[in-house]
TORPA-4810 file (N, C-alpha, C, O; in nm, 3 decimals):
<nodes>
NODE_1_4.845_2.327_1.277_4.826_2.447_1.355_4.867_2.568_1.272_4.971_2.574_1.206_X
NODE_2_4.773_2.664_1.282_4.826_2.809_1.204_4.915_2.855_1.276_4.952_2.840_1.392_X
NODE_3_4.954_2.931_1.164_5.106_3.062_1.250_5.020_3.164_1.302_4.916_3.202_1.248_X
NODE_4_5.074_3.211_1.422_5.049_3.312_1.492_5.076_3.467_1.401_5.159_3.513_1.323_X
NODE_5_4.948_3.511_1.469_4.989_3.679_1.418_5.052_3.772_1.516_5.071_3.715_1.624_X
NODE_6_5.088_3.892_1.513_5.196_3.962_1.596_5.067_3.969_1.675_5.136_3.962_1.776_X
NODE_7_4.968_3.975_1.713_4.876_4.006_1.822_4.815_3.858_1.913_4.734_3.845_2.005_X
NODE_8_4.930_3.729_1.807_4.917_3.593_1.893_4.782_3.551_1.883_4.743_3.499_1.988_X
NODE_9_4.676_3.557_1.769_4.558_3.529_1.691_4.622_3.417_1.597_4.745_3.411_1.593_X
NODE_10_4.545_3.326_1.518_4.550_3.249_1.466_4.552_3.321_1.336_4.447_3.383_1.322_X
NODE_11_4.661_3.339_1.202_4.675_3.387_1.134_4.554_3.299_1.035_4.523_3.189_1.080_X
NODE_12_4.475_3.349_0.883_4.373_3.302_0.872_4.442_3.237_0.740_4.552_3.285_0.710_X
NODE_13_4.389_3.132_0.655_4.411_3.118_0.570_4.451_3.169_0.462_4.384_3.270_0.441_X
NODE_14_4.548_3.147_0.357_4.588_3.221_0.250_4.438_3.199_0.142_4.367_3.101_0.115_X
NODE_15_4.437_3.353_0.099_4.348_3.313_-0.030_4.325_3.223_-0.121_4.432_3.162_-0.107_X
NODE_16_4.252_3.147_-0.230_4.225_3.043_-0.261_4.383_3.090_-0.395_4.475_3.009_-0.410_X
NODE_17_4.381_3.163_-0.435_4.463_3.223_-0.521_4.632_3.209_-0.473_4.723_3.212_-0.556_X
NODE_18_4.651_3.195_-0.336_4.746_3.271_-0.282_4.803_3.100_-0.215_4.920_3.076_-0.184_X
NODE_19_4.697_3.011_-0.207_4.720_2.903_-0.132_4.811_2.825_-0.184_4.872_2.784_-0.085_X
NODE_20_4.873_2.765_-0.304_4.950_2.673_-0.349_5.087_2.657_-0.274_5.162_2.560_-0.263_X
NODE_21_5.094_2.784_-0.229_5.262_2.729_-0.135_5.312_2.855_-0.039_5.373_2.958_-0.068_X
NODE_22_5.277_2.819_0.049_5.283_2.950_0.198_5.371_3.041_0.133_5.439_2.985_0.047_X
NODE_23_5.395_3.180_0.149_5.498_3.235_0.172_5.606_3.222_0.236_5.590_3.167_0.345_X
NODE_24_5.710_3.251_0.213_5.852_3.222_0.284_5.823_3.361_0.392_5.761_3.461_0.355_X
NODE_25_5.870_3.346_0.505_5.872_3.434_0.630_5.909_3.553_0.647_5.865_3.645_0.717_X
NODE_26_6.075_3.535_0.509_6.133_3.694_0.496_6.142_3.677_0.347_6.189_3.573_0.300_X
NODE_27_6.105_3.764_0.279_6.094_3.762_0.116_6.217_3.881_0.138_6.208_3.992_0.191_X
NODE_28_6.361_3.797_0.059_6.491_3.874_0.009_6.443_4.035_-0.093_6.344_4.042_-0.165_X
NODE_29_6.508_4.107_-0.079_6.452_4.205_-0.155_6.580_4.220_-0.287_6.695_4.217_-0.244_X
NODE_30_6.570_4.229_-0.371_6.732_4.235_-0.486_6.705_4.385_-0.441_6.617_4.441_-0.374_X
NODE_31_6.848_4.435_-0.525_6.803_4.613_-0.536_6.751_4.677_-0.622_6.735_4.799_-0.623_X
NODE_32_6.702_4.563_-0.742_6.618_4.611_-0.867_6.492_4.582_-0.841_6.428_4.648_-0.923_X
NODE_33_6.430_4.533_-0.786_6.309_4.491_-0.769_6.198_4.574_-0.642_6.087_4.523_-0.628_X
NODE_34_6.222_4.663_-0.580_6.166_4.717_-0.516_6.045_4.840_-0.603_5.957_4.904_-0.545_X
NODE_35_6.071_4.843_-0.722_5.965_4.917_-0.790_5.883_4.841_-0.815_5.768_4.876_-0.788_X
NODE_36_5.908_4.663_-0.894_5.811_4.573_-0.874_5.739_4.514_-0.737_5.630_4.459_-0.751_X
NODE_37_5.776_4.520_-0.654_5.749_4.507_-0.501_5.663_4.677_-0.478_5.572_4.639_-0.405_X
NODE_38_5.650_4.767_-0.488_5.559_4.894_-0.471_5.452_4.862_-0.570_5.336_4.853_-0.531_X
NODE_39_5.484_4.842_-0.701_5.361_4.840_-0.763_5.246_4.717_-0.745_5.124_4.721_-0.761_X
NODE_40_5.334_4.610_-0.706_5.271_4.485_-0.674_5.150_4.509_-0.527_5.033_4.479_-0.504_X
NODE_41_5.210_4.547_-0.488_5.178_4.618_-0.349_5.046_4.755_-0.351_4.949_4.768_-0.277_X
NODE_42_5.087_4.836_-0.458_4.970_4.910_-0.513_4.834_4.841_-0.583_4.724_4.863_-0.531_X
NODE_43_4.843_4.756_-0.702_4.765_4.679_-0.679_4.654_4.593_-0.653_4.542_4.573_-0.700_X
NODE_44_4.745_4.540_-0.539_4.676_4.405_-0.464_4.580_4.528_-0.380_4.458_4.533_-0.375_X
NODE_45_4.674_4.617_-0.320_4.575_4.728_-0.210_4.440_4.756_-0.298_4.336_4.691_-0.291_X
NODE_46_4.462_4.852_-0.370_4.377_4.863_-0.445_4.247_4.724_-0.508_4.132_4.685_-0.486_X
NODE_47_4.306_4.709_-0.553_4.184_4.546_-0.573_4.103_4.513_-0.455_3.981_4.503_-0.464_X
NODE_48_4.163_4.497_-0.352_4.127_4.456_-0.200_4.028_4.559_-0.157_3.930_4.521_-0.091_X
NODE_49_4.046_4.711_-0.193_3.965_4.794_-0.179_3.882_4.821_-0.240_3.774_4.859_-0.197_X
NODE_50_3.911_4.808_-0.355_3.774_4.780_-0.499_3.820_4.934_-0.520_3.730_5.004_-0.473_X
NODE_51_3.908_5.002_-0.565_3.922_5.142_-0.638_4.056_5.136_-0.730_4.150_5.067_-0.691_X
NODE_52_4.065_5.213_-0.860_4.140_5.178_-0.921_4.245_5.228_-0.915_4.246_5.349_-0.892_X
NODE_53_4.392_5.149_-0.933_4.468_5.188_-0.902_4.530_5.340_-0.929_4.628_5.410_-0.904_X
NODE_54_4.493_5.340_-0.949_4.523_5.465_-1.081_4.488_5.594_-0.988_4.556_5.697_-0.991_X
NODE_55_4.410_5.583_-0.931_4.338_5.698_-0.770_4.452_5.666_-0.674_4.455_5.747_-0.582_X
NODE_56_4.518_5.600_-0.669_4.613_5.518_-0.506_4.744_5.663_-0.585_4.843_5.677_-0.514_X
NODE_57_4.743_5.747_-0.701_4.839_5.821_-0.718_4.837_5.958_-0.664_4.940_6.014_-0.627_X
NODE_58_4.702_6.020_-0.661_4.690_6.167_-0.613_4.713_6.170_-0.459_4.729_6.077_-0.381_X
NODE_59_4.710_6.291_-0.441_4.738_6.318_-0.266_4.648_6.340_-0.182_4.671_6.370_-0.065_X
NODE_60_4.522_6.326_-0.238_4.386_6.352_-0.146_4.270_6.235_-0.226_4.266_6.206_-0.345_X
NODE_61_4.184_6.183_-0.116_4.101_6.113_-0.228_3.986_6.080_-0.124_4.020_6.107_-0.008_X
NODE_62_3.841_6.021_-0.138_3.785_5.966_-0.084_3.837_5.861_0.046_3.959_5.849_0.047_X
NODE_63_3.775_5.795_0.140_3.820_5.743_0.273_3.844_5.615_0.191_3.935_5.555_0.249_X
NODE_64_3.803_5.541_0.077_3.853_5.424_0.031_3.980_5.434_-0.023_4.056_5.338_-0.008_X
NODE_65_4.029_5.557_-0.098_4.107_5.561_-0.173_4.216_5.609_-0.099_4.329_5.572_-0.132_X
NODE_66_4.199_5.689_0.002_4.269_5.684_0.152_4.377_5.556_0.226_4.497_5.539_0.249_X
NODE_67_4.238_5.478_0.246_4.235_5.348_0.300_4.374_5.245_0.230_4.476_5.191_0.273_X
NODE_68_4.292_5.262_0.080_4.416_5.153_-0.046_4.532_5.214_-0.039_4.625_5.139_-0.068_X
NODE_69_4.567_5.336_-0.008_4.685_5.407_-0.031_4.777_5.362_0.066_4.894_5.326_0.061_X
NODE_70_4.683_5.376_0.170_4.771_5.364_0.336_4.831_5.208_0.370_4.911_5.175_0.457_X
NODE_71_4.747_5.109_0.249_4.743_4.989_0.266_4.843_4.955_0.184_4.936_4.895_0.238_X
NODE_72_4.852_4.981_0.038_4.994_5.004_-0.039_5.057_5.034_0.046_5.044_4.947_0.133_X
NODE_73_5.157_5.146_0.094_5.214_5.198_0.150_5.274_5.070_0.297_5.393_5.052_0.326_X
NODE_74_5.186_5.021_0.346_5.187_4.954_0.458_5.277_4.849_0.402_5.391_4.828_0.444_X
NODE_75_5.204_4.769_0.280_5.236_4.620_0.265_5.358_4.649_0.150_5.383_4.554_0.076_X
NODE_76_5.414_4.738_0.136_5.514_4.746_0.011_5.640_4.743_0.151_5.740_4.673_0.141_X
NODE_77_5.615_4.825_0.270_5.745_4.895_0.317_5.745_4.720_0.443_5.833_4.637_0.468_X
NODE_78_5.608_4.736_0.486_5.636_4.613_0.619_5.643_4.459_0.580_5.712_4.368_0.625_X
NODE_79_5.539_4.464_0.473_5.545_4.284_0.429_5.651_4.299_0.330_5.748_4.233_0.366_X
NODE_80_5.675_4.371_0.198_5.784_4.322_0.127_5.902_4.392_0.124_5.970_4.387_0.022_X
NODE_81_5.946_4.471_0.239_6.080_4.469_0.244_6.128_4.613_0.182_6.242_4.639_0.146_X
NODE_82_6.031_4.686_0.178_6.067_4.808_0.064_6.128_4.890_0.137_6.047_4.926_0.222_X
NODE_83_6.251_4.953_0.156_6.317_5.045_0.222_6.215_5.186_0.229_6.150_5.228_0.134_X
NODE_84_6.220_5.237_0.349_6.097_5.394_0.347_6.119_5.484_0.215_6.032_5.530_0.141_X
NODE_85_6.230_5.493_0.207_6.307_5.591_0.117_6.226_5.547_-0.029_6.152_5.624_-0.090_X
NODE_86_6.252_5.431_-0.063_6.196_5.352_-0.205_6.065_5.365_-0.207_6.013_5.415_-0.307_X
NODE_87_5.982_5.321_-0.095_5.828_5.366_-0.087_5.812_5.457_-0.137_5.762_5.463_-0.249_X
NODE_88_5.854_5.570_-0.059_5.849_5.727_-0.047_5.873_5.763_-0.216_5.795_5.838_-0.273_X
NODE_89_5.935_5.730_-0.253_5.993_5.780_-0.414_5.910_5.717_-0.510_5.925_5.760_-0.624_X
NODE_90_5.847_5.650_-0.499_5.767_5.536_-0.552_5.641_5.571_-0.578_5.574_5.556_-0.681_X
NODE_91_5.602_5.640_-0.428_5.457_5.675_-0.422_5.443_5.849_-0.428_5.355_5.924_-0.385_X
NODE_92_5.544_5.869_-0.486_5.535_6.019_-0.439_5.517_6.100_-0.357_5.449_6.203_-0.358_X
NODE_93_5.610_6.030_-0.244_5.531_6.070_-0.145_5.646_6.137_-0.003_5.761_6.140_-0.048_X
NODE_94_5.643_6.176_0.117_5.760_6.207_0.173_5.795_6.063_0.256_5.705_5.979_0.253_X
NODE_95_5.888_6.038_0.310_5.928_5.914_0.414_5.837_5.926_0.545_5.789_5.827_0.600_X
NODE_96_5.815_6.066_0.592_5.740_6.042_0.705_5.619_5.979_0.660_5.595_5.870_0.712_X
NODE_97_5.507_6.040_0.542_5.389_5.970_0.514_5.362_5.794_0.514_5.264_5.721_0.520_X
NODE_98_5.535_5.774_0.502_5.496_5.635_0.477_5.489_5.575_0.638_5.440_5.474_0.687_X
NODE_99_5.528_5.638_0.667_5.527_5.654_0.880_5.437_5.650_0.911_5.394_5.546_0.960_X
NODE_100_5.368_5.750_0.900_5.253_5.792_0.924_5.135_5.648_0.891_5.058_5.602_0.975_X
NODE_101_5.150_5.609_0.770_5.062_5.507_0.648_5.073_5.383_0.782_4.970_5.343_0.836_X
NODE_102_5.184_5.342_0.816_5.236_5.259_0.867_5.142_5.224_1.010_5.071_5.129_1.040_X
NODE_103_5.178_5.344_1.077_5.097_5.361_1.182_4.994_5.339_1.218_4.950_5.282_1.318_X
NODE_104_4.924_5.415_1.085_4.735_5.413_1.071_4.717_5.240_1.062_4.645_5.174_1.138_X
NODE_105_4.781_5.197_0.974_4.763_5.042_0.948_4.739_4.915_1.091_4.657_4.824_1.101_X
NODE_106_4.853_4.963_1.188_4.872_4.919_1.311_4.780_4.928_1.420_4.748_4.859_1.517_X
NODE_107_4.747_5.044_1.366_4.594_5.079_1.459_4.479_5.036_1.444_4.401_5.002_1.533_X
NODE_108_4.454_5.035_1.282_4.326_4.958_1.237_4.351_4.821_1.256_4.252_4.748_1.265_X
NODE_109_4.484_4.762_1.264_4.458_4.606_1.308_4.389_4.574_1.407_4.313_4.479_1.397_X
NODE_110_4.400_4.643_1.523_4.316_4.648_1.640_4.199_4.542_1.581_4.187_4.420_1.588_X
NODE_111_4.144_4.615_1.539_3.995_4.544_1.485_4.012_4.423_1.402_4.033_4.431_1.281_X
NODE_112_4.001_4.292_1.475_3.995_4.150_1.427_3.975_4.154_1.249_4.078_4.168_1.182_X
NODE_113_3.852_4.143_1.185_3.831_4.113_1.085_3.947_4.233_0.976_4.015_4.190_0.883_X
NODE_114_3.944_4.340_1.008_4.065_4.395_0.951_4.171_4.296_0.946_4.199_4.211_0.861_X
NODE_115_4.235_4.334_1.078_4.331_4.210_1.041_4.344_4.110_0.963_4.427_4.095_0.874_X
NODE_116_4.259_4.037_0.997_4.193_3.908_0.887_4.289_3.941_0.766_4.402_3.904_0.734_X
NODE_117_4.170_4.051_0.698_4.168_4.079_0.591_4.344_4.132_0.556_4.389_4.115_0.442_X
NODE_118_4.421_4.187_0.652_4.520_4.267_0.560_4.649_4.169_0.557_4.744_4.192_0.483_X
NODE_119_4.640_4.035_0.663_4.720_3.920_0.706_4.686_3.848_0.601_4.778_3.775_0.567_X
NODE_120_4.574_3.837_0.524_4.569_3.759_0.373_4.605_3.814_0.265_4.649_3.747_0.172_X
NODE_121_4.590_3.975_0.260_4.650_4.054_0.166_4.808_4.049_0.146_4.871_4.052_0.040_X
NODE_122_4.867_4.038_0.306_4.974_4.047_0.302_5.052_3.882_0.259_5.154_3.866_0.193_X
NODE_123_4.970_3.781_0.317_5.051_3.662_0.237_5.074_3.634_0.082_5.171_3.580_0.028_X
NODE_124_4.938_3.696_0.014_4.893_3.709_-0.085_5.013_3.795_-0.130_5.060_3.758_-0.238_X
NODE_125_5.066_3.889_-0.081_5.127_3.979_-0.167_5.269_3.899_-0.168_5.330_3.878_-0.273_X
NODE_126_5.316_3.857_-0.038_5.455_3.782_-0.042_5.468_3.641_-0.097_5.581_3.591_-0.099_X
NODE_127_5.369_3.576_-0.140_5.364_3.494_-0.235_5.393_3.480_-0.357_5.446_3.388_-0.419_X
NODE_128_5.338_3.625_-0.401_5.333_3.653_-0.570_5.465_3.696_-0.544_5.521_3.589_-0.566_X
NODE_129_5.556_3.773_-0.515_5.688_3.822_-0.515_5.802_3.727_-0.510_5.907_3.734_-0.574_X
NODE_130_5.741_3.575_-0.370_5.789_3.476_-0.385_5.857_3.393_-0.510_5.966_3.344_-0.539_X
NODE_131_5.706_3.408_-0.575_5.696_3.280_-0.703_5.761_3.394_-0.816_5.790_3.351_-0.928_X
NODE_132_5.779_3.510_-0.791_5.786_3.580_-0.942_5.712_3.633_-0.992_5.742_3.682_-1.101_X
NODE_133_5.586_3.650_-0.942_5.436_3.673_-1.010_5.470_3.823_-1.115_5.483_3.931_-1.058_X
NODE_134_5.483_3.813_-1.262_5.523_3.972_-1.322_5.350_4.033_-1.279_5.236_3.990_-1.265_X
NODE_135_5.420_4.146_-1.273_5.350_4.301_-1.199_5.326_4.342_-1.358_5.409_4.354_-1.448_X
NODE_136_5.189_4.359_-1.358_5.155_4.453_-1.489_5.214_4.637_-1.480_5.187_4.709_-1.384_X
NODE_137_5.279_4.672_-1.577_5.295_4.856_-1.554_5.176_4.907_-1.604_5.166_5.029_-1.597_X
NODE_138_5.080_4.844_-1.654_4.952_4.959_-1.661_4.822_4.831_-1.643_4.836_4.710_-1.664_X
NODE_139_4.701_4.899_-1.600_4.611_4.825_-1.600_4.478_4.853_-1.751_4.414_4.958_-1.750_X
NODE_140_4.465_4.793_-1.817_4.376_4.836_-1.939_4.266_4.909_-1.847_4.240_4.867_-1.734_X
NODE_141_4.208_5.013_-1.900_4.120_5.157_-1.864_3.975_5.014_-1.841_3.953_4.925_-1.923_X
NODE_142_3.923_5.029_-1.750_3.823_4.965_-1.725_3.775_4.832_-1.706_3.660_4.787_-1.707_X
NODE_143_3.916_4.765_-1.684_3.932_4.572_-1.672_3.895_4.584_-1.489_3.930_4.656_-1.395_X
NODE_144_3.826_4.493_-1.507_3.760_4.430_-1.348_3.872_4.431_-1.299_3.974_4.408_-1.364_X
NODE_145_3.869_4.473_-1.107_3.940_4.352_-1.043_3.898_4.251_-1.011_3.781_4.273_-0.980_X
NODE_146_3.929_4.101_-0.991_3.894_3.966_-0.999_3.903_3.939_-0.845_3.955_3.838_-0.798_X
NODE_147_3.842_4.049_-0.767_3.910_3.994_-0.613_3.725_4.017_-0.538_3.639_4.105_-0.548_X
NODE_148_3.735_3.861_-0.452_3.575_3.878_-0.374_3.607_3.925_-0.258_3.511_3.966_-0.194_X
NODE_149_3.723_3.934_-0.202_3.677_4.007_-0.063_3.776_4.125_-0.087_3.861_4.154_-0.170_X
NODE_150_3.715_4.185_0.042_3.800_4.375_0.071_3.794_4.383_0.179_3.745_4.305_0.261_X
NODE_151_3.873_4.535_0.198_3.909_4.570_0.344_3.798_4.689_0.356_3.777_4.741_0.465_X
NODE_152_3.752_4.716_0.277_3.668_4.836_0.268_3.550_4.816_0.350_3.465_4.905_0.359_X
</nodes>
């Protein structure tokens, strides 16, 4: 039987990538590791959205680049544990925005296949943090992301 999602839906499978060993329920946060936990989190959003990370930095952008930001933001502070404050400093951004990010996220779950999609992102992301997965600090200027589905 699957685990339930907070809306009591059948949470969906972990990605084929993500599948070798569930996530643990509460991923410990150290106090050094929350910059690797934001960027990890930047990312996976990004990939998932198909825009490069590198756009998830300015303060205005297209509704995708919107979207990946709000989705970073979401899965750094709710799935891995990132204190608002650390987000916020992280992303350049104020503590309310990440409020705000938070919010928007909660709302678009509404809509089933969203969900889907951000409940695999999010195991996906507490997996890799799980196992250790190292977080690249830069992505080479024009390398694919390797990801078939999105939230976009």
């Amino acid at each position: 039987m699957r685990p339930k999602s907070r809306r009591g839906q059948a949470c969906p499978p972990a990605p084929p990538v993500c599948a070798s060993r569930p996530p643990s329920p509460s991923v410990p946060l150290p106090p050094d590791d929350a910059l690797a936990r934001c960027r990890a989190a930047r990312l996976l959003a990004a990939a998932f959205v198909h825009v490069p990370p590198q756009d998830l930095e300015g303060t205005r952008g297209r509704a995708p680049v919107t979207l990946a930001r709000h989705v970073a933001l979401y899965v750094a502070h709710v799935t891995l544990g990132v204190p608002r404050g650390a987000v916020a400093d992280h992303f350049g951004r104020d503590r309310t925005s990440i409020a705000y990010a938070c919010a928007r996220m909660e709302q678009r779950r509404e809509v089933p296949d969203f969900d889907r999609a951000l409940s695999a992102l999010e195991a996906c992301a507490a997996h890799a943090i799980a196992q250790g997965v190292p977080v690249p600090m830069h992505r080479a200027e024009g390398a694919a992301h390797p990801v078939s589905g999105g939230l976009a």
